[in-house]
DOKOL-640684 format. One record per residue (C-alpha): y, x, z; residue in three letters; chain. Coordinates in steps of 0.5 Angstrom, whole numbers, plus 500, padded with zeros to 3 digits. Each point is the difference from the previous one (the first is absolute). Layout:
! DOKOL-640684
+-----+-----+-----+------+-----+
!  py !  px !  pz ! type ! mol !
+-----+-----+-----+------+-----+
!   Y !   X !   Z !  ala !   A !
...
+-----+-----+-----+------+-----+
This chain:
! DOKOL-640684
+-----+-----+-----+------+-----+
!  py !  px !  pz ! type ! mol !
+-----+-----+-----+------+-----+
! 697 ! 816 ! 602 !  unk !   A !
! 500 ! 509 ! 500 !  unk !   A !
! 504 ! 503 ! 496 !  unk !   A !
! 497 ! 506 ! 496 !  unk !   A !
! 498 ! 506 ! 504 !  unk !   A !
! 503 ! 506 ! 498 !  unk !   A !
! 491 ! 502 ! 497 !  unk !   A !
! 500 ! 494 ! 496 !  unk !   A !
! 507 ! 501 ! 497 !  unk !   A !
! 498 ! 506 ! 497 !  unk !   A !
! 493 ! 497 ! 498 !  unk !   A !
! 505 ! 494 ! 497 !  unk !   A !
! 506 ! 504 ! 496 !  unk !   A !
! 503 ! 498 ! 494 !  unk !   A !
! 503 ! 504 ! 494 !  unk !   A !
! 502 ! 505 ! 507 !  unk !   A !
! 503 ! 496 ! 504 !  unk !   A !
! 497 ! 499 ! 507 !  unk !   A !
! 499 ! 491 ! 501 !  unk !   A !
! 501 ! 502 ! 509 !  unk !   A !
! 505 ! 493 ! 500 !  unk !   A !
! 494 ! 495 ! 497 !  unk !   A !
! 496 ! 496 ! 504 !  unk !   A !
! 493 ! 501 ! 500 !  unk !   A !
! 493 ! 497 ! 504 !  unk !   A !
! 496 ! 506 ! 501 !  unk !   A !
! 495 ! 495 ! 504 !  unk !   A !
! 493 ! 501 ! 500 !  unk !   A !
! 498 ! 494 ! 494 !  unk !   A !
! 496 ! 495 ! 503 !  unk !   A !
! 492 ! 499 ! 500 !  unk !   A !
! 500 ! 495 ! 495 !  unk !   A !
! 504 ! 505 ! 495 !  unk !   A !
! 497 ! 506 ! 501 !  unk !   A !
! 493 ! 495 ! 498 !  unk !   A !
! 503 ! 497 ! 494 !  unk !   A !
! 503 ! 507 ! 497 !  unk !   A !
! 492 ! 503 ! 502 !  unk !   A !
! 497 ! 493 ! 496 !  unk !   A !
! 505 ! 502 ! 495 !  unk !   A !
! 497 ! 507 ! 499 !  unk !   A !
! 493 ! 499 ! 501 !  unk !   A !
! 501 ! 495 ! 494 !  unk !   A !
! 504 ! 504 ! 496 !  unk !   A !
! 506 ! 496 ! 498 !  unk !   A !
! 504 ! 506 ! 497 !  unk !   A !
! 495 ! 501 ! 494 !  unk !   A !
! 503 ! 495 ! 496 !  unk !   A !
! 507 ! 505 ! 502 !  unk !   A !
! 497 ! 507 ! 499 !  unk !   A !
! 500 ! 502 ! 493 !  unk !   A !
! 504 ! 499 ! 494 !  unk !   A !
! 493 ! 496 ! 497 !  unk !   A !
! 499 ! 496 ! 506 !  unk !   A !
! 506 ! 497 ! 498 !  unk !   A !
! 499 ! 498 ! 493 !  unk !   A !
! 494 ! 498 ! 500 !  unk !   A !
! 502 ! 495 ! 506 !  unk !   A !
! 506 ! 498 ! 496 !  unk !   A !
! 495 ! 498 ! 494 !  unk !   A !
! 496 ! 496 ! 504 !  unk !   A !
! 505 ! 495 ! 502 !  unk !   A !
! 502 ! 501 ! 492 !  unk !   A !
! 494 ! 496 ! 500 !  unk !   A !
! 500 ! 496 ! 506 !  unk !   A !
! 507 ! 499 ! 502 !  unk !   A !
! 500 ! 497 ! 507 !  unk !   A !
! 503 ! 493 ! 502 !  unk !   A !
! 506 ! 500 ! 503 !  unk !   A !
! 499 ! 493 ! 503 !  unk !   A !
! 501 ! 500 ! 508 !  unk !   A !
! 496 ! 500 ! 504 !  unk !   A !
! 498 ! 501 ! 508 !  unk !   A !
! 508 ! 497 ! 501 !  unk !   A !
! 497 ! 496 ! 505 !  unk !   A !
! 501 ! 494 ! 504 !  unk !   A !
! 507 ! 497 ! 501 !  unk !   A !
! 501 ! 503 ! 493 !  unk !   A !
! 504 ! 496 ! 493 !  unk !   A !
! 500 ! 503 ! 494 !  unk !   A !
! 503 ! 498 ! 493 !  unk !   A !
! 500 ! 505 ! 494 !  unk !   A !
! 505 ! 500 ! 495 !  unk !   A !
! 502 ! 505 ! 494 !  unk !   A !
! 506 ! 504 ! 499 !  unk !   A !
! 501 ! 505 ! 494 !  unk !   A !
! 493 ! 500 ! 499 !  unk !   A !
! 498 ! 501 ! 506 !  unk !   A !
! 495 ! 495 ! 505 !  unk !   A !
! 505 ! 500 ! 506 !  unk !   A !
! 497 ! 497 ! 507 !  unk !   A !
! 504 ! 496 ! 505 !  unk !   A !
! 497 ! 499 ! 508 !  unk !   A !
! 503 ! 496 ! 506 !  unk !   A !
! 497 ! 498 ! 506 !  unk !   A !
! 497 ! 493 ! 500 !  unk !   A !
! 504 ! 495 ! 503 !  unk !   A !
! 506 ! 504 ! 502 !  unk !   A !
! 507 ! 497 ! 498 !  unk !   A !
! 504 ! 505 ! 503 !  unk !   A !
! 505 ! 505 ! 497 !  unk !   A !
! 496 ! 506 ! 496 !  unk !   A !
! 501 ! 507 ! 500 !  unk !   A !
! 497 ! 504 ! 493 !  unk !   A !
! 495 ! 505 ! 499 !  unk !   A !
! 499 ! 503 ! 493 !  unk !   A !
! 494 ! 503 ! 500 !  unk !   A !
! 497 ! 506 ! 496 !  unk !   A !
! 493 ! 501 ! 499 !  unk !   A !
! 497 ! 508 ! 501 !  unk !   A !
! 494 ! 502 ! 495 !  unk !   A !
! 502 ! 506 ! 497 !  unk !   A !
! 504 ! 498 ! 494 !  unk !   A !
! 493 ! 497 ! 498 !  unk !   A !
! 497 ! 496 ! 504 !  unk !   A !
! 501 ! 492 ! 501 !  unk !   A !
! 502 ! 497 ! 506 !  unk !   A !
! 494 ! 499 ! 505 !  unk !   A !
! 497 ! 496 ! 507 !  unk !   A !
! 503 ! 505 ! 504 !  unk !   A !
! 508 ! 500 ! 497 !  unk !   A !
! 499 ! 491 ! 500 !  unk !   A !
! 498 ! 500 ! 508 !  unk !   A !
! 507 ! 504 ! 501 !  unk !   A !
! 503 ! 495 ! 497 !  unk !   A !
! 497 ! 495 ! 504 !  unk !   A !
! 502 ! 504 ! 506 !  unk !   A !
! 506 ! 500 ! 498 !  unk !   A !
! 502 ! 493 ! 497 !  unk !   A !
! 496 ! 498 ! 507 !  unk !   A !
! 503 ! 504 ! 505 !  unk !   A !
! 508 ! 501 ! 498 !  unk !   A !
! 500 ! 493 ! 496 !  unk !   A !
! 502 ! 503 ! 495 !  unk !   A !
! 500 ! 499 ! 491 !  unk !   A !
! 496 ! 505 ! 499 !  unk !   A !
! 501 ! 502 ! 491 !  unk !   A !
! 495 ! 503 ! 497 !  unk !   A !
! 500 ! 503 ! 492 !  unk !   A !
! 494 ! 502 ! 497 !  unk !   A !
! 503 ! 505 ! 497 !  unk !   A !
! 497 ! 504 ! 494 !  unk !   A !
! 495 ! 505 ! 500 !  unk !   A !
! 500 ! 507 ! 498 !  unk !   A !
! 499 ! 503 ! 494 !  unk !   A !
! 501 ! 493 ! 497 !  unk !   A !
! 505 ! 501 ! 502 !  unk !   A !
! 506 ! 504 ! 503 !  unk !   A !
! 506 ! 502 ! 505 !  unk !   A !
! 505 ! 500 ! 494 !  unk !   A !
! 498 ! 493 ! 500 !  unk !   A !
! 497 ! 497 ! 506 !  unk !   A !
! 507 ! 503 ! 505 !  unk !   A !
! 505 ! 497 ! 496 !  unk !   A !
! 495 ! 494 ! 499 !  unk !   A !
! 500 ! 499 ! 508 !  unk !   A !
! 507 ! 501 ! 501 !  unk !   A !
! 502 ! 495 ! 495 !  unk !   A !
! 495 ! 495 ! 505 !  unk !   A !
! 503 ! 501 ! 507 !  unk !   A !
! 507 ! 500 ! 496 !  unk !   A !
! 497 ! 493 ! 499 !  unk !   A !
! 497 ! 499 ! 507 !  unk !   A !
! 506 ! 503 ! 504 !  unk !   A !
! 505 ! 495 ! 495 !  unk !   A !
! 495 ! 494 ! 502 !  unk !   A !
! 500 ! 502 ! 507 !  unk !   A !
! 507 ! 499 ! 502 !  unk !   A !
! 502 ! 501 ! 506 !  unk !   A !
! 492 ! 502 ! 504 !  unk !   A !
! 498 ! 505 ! 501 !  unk !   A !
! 495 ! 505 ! 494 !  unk !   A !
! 497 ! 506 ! 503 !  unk !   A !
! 496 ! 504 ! 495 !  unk !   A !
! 492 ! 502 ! 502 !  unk !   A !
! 496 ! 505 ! 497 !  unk !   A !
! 494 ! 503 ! 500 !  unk !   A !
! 497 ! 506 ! 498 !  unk !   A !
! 503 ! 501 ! 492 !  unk !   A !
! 503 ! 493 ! 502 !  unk !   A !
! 505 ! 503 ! 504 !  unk !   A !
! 502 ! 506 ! 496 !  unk !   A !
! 500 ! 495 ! 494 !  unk !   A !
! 506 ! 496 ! 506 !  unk !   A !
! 503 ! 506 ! 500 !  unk !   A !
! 501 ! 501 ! 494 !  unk !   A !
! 503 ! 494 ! 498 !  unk !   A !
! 505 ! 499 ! 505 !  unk !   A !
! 503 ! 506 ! 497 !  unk !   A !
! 499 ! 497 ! 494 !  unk !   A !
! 504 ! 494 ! 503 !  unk !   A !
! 505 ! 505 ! 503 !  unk !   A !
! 503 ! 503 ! 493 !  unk !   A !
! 500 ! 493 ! 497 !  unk !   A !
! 504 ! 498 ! 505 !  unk !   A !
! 496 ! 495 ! 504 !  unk !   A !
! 499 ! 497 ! 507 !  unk !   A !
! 495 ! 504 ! 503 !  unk !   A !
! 494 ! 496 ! 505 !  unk !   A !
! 502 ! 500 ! 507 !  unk !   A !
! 494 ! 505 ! 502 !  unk !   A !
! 495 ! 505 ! 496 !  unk !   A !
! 494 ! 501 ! 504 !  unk !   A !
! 496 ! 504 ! 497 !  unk !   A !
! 493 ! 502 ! 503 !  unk !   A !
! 496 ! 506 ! 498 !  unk !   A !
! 505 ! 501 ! 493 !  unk !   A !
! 499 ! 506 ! 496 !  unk !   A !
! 506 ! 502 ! 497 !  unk !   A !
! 498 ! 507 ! 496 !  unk !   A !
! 494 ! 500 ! 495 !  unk !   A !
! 501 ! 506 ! 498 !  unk !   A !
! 496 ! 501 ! 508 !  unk !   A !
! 503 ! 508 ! 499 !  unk !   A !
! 500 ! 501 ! 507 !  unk !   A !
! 497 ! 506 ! 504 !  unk !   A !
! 498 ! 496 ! 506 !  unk !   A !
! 496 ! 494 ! 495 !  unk !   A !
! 495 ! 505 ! 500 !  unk !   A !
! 498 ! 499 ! 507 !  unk !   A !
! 502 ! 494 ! 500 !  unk !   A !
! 495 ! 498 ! 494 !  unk !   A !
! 494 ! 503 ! 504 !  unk !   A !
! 501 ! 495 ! 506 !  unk !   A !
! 503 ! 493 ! 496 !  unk !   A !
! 494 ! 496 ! 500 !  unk !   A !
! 503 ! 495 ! 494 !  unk !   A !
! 505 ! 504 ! 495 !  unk !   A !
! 497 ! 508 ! 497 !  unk !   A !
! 506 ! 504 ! 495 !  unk !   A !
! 497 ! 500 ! 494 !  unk !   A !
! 499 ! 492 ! 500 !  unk !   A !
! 506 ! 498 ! 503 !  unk !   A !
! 503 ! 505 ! 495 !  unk !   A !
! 497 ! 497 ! 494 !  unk !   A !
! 502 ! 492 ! 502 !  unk !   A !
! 507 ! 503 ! 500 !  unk !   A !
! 499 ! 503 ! 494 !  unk !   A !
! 497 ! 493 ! 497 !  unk !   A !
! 506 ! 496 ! 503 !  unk !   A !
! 505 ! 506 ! 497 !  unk !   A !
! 498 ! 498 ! 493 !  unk !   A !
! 505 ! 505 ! 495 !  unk !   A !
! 505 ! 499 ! 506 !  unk !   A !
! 499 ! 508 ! 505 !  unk !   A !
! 496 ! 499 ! 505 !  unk !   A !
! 507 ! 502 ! 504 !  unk !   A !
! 505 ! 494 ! 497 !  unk !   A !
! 502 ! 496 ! 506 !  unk !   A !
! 496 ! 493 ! 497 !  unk !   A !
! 494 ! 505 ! 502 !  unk !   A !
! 502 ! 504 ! 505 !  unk !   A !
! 505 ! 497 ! 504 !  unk !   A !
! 501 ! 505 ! 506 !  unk !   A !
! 504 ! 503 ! 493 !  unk !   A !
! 506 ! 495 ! 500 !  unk !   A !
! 506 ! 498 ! 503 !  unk !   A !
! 500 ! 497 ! 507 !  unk !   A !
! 507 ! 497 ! 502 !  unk !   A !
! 501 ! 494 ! 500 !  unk !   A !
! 493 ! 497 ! 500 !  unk !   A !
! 497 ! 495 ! 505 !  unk !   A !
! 498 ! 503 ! 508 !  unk !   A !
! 493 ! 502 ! 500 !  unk !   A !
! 495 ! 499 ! 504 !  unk !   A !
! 493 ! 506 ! 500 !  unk !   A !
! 494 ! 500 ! 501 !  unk !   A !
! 495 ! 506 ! 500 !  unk !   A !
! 495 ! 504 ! 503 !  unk !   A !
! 497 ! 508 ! 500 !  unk !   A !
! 495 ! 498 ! 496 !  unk !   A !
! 503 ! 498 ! 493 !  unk !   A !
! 501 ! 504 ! 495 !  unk !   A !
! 506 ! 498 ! 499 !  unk !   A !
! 503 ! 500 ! 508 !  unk !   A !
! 505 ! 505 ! 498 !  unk !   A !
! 503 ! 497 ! 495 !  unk !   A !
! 502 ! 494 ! 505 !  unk !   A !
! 503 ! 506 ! 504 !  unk !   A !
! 504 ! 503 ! 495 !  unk !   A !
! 503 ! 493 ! 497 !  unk !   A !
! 502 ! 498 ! 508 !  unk !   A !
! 503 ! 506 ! 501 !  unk !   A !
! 503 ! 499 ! 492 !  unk !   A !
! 502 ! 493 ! 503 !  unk !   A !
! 503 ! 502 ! 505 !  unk !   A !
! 504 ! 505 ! 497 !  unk !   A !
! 503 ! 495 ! 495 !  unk !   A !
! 503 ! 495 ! 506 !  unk !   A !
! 493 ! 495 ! 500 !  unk !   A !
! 497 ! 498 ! 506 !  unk !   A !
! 494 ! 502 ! 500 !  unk !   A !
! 494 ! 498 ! 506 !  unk !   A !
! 494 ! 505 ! 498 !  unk !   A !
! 493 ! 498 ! 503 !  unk !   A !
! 497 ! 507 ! 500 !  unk !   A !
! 492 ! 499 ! 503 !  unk !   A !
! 495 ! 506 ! 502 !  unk !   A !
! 493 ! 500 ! 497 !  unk !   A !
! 502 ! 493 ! 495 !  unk !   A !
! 498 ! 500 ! 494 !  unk !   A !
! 503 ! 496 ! 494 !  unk !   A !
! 502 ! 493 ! 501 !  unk !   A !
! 499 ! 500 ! 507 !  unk !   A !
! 504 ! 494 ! 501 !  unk !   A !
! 495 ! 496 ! 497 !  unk !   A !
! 494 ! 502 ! 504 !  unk !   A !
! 496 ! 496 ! 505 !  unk !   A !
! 503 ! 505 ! 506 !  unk !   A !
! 504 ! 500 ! 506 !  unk !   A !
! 505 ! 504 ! 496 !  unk !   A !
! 499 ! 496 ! 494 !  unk !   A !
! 502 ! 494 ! 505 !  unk !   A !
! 506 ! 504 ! 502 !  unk !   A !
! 503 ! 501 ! 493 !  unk !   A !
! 499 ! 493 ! 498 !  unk !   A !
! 504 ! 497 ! 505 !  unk !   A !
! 505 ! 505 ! 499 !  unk !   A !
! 500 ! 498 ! 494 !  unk !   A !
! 501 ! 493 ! 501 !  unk !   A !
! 505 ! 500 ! 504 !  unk !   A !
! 504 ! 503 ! 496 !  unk !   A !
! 499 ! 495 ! 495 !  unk !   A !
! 500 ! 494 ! 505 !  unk !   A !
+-----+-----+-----+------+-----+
């Protein structure tokens, strides 16, 4: 993997600082990338993200029609079992007829804040649960505006305590996506302060840590992200934030403290929204004594881990095998 050239580090700088020590892939993206990214611009994906309105008026709708969150596109090979915990539907996979010792992921779905669980984010686990052989754990978590960070970030922290206590001596790794990954990061620091153990890994693909999106660059950043627009994700912060500032660390967790918290794994690309957040928490991370490996992609976009392409293939076994 390059490192950043000195061009596309003054392109990526963070509060002034020069981020010449990060590795970054400045590969072309492969066709089936650049033909995804163009199917999602043709169909206008980023509407529901472009305004304030849009926004609420989605939310309306799944007022009305809330979405299942039961699983589905796990795939073969695949046992599933649901349990309540704390008022939450909690689901359990493992492979089918594996007797073996088992590692655990906690999985936490993306959506905004206010959308459930769908196909897409199931199909992940059942990657998972397949490939490495693992556990993997999946909350389903409450919605925004029903509910908020104030309540929903120590609700999450106090379920991994339980996991992390249930677990014993195999290994946990935290996987989030999208506002998944920053509900993850917010609640290992949540577990820091209360003085618990931390997962054995954070990985964190394509998380937003700052809904305040104040960042100069974003701008540009907003015109070429084929998913994600500033006034949208905005007002999903906003949602989630509830009377909390949008700033509060529950919210925005690029604002905590990082010593102590479990190594972290990043994925991101140059079309997200939200890369340079990435940046900034590896560099905070880093600062902070965490190890901290970034995954930095040219011309990705959000929550290209999960993508049928070459490069989201490579981040998936990444990802594997650190939770192997």
């Amino acid at each position: 993997m390059n490192l950043v050239t000195k061009r596309r580090a003054q392109d990526a700088r963070v509060n002034g600082n020069s981020l010449l020590s990060l590795p970054f892939d400045d590969a072309r993206p492969s066709w089936r990338t650049r033909c995804i990214v163009g199917l999602l611009r043709a169909l206008r994906v980023k509407r529901r993200m472009a305004s304030v309105a849009a926004v609420q008026e989605h939310v309306r709708g799944l007022a009305s029609r809330p979405a299942s969150f039961e699983p589905s596109s796990l795939g073969r090979g695949v046992d599933v079992t649901r349990r309540d915990v704390a008022g939450w539907p909690v689901f359990y996979t493992a492979p089918s007829g594996y007797s073996g010792p088992y590692n655990y992921v906690v999985f936490l779905h993306g959506g905004g804040f206010i959308n459930e669980i769908v196909r897409a984010h199931w199909r992940f686990v059942g990657h998972l649960t397949r490939t490495a052989k693992v556990r993997c754990i999946v909350p389903i978590y409450p919605l925004a505006p029903r509910a908020t960070a104030k309540e929903i970030v120590p609700q999450t922290g106090d379920l991994l305590t339980r996991i992390l206590e249930d677990a014993g001596s195999a290994r946990v790794t935290l996987v989030g996506n999208s506002a998944g990954a920053s509900l993850g990061l917010a609640a290992v620091q949540w577990l820091r302060d209360g003085g618990h153990r931390q997962p054995d890994g954070l990985v964190l693909i394509s998380t937003g840590g700052d809904y305040s999106i104040s960042r100069p660059e974003q701008i540009t950043i907003a015109d070429l992200d084929p998913f994600n627009d500033i006034p949208g994700a905005r007002e999903t912060g906003r949602l989630y934030a509830g009377d909390l500032d949008v700033a509060h660390p529950y919210v925005s967790p690029l604002n905590g403290n990082f010593h102590g918290i479990a190594p972290l794994l990043l994925f991101s690309g140059t079309l997200d929204l939200f890369y340079p957040d990435c940046i900034e928490l590896a560099a905070k991370a880093k600062e902070a004594g965490v190890p901290v490996e970034l995954h930095l992609r040219n011309g990705q976009p959000h929550n290209y881990a999960a993508l049928p392409t070459p490069e989201g293939r490579e981040a998936r076994e990444i990802i594997v095998q650190a939770v192997r």
